[in-house]
C-alpha positions in Angstrom: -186.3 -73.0 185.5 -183.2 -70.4 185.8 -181.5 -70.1 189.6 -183.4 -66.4 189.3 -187.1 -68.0 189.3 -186.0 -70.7 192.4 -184.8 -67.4 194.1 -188.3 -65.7 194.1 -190.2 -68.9 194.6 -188.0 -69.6 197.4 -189.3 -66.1 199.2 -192.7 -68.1 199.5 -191.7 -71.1 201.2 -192.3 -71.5 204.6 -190.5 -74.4 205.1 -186.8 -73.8 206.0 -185.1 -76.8 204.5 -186.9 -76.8 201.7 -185.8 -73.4 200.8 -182.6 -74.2 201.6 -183.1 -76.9 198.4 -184.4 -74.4 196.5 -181.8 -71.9 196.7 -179.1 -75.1 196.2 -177.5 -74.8 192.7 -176.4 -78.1 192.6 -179.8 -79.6 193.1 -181.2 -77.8 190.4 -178.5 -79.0 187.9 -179.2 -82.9 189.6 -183.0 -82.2 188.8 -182.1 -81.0 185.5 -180.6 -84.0 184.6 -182.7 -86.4 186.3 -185.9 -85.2 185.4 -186.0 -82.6 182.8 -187.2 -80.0 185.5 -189.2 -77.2 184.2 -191.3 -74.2 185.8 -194.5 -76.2 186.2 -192.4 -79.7 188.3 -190.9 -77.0 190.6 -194.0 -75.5 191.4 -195.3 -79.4 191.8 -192.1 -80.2 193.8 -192.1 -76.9 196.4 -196.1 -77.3 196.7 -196.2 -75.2 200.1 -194.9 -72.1 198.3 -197.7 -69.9 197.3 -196.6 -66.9 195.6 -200.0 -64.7 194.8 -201.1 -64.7 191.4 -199.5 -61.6 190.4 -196.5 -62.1 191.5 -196.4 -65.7 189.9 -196.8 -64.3 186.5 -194.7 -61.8 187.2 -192.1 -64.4 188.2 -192.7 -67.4 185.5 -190.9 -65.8 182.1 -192.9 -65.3 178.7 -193.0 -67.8 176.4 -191.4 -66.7 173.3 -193.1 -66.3 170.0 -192.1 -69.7 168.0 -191.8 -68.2 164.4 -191.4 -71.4 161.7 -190.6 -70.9 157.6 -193.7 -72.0 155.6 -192.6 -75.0 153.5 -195.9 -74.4 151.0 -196.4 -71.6 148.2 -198.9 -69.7 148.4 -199.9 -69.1 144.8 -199.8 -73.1 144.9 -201.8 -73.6 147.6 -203.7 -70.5 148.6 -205.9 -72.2 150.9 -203.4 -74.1 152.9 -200.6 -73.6 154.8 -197.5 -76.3 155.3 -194.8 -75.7 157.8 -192.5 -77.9 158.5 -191.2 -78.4 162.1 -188.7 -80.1 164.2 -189.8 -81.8 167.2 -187.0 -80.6 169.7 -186.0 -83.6 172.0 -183.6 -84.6 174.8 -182.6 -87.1 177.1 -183.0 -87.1 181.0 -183.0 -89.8 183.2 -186.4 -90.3 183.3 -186.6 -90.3 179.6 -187.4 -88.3 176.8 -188.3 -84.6 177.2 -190.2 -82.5 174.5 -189.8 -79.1 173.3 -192.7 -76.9 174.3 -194.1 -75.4 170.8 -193.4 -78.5 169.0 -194.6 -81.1 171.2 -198.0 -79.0 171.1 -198.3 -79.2 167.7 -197.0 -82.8 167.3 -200.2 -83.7 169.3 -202.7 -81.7 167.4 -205.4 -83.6 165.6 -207.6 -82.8 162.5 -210.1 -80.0 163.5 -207.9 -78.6 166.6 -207.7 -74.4 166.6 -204.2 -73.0 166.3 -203.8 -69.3 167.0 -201.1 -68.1 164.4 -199.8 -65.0 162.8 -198.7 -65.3 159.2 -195.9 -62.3 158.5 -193.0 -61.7 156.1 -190.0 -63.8 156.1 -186.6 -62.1 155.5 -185.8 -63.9 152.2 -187.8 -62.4 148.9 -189.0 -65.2 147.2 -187.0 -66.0 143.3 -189.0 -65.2 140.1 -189.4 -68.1 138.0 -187.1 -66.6 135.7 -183.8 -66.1 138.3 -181.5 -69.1 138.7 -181.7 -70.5 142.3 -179.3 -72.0 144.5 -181.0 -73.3 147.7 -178.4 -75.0 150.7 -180.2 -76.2 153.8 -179.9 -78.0 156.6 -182.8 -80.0 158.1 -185.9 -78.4 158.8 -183.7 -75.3 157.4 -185.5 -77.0 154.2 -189.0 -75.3 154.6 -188.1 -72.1 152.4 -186.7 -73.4 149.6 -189.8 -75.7 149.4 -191.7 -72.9 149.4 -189.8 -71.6 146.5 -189.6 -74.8 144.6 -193.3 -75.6 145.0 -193.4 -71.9 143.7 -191.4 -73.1 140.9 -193.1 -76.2 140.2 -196.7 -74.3 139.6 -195.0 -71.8 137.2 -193.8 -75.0 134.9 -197.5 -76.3 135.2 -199.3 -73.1 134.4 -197.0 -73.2 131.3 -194.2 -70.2 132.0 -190.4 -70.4 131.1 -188.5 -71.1 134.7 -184.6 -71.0 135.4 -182.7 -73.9 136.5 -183.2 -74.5 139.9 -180.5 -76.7 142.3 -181.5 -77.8 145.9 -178.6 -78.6 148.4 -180.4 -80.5 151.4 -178.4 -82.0 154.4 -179.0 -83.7 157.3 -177.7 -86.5 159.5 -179.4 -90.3 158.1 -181.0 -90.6 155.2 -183.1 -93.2 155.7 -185.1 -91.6 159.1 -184.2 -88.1 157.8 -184.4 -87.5 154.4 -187.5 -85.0 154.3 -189.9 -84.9 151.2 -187.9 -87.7 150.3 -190.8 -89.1 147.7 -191.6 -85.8 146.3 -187.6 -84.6 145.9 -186.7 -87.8 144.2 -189.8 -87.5 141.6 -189.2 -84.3 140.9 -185.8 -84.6 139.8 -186.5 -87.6 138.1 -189.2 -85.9 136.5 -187.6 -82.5 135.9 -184.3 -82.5 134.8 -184.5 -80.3 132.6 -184.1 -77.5 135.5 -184.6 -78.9 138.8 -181.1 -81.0 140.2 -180.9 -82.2 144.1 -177.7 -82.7 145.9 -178.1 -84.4 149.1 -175.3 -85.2 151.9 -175.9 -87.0 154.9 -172.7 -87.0 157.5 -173.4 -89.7 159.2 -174.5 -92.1 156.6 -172.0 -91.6 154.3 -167.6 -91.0 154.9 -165.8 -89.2 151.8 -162.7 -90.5 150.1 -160.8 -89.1 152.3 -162.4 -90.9 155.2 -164.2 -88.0 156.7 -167.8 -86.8 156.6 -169.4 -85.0 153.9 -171.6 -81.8 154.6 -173.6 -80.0 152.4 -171.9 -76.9 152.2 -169.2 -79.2 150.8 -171.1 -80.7 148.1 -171.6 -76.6 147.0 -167.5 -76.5 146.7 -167.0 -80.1 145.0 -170.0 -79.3 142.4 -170.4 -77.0 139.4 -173.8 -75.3 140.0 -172.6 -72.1 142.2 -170.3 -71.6 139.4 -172.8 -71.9 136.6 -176.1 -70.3 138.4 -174.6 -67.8 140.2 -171.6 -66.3 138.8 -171.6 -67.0 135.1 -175.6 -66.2 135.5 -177.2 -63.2 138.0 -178.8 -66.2 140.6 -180.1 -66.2 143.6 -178.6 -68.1 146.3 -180.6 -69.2 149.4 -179.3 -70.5 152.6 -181.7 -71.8 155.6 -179.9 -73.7 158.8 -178.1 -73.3 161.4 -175.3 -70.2 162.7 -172.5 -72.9 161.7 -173.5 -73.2 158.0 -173.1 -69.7 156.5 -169.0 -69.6 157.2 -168.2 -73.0 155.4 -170.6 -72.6 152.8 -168.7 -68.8 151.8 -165.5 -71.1 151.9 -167.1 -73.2 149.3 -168.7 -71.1 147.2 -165.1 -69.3 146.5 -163.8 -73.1 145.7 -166.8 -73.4 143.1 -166.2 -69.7 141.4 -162.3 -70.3 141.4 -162.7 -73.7 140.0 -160.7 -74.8 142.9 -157.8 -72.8 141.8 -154.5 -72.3 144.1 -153.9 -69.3 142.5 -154.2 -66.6 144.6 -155.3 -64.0 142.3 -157.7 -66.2 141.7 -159.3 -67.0 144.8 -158.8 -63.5 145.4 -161.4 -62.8 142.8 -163.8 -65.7 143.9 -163.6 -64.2 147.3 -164.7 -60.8 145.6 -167.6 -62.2 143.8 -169.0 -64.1 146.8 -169.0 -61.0 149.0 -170.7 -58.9 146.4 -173.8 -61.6 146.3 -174.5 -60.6 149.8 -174.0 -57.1 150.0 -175.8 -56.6 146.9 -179.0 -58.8 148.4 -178.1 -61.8 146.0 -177.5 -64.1 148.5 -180.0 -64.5 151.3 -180.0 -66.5 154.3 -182.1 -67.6 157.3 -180.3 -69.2 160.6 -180.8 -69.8 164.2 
């Protein structure tokens, strides 16, 4: 709970010195990292305060909409929907805490209701024809399984598709390497369009003795260059706010061919920009 909601629960207790640890900053932080304190254990912990009804909802903040990228296609699937979702954790003294939307959904079981809204994303799906380029990060992956599930039922309903290369990075690969089975088939399967790049940092130290990212597999590789400067691609990016400003960096080493030339990166430069004022490069982060 913020200092603002221990300020209005604190007008409703009658006893003194417990208000007086109510309104005490530095308990809250203590509590905080002790227990994982939320709205519902201060209400448990300050039990003689009884704020009306009213005035508690008025007082206990909304719960913001949890909006998560469906990983499945829905010409693929029509019936059913896939999302993929990361379960938010974090340490307290006690032990682990969960997120609040995730933890719900963690503990769902077959035949539980889930009230849900389904509503545009901000990325326009490829056409099996356009060249992709997909870089995530983690459960950043959702979309772009979305559009290479979208992908995959255009090769098995017999159309032409463009090549298609997945950048997917996350920490370990052995505990977090997501759709692992199904990635790895399908690029063993289809290599005639489909290629996967895959960086874990922590697994795995470059030559140079530090870690690897994904957006630096995208400067160290050729596809960028290939799908979407020599061809009119698309290039997708799902992850978080510190992705999109290495990644740029990258994508200019790729289009310059790693050039030191200045005219030349100058050019790169030039053609990454004009992807994403120009709608070619789309992107998705928190």
């Amino acid at each position: 709970p913020s200092m603002h909601f221990m300020q209005q629960l604190a007008t409703f207790e009658i006893d003194e010195d417990e208000k007086k640890t109510m309104l005490d900053l530095d308990f809250l932080k203590k509590a905080g990292k002790e227990t994982g304190l939320t709205v519902a254990d201060a209400l448990l912990r300050f039990s003689k305060a009884h704020p009306p009804l009213p005035a508690l909802l008025a007082m206990i903040p909304l719960i913001k909409p949890r909006a998560y990228s469906i990983a499945s296609a829905p010409e693929a699937t029509p019936n059913s929907i896939e999302l993929l979702v990361l379960i938010e954790t974090w340490w307290c003294d006690e032990g682990m805490r969960y997120g609040l939307t995730c933890n719900m959904l963690r503990k769902l079981k077959v035949g539980d209701h889930v009230w849900c809204r389904i509503k545009a994303g901000s990325m326009e799906p490829p056409s099996p024809e356009q060249p992709v380029v997909c870089v995530g990060i983690g459960s950043g992956l959702a979309p772009h399984m979305a559009f290479l599930r979208d992908r995959v039922r255009a090769v098995e309903e017999g159309e032409t598709v463009a090549p298609f290369s997945l950048y997917f990075g996350n920490r370990f690969r052995e505990e977090e390497f997501l759709y692992r089975t199904y990635l790895e088939k399908l690029a063993e399967e289809q290599k005639d369009w489909f290629k996967l790049h895959l960086a874990f940092s922590r697994d795995k130290l470059g030559a140079d003795g530090k870690k690897i990212y994904v957006q630096d597999l995208v400067g160290i590789t050729d596809d960028a260059r290939h799908l979407l400067l020599e061809k009119p691609g698309m290039l997708y990016v799902c992850g978080n706010r510190n992705l999109p400003k290495p990644l740029q960096d990258n994508l200019v080493k790729s289009f310059s061919e790693k050039s030191e030339d200045a005219q030349e990166i100058s050019a790169a430069t030039a053609a990454m920009e004009d992807m994403f004022v120009h709608g070619r490069a789309q992107q998705e982060v928190w």
